[in-house]
Phi, psi and omega in degrees: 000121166312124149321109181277146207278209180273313179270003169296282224252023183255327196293345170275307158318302194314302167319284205293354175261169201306183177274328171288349178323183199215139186315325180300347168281353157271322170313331170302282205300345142285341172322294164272351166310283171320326181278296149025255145328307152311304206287309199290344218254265193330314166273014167253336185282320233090000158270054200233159224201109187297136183297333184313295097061276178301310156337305153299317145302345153280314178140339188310144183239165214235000000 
């Protein structure tokens, strides 16, 4: 199955939001895709850091 492409999938944000939106309101909803997408892209490499891990290195307790 094909990656559906960049303009595929803006042209689908696009739908769902209201009629009324507002450009900062596409500008999230691409904002938040991409981070998304990063996060999920990062966490399939392995780069990622257990929060117990991290808590510790601030002094933080769980």
């Amino acid at each position: 199955m094909a990656t559906p492409s960049i303009k595929e999938e803006a042209r689908r944000l696009v739908e769902k939001l209201p009629e009324n939106s507002t450009w900062e309101d596409l500008v999230h909803e691409i904002y938040v895709r991409q981070a998304v997408e990063a996060g999920l892209a990062d966490s399939q490499a392995g780069r990622t850091t257990d929060v117990e891990q991290v808590r510790s290195s601030f002094g933080l307790s769980a």
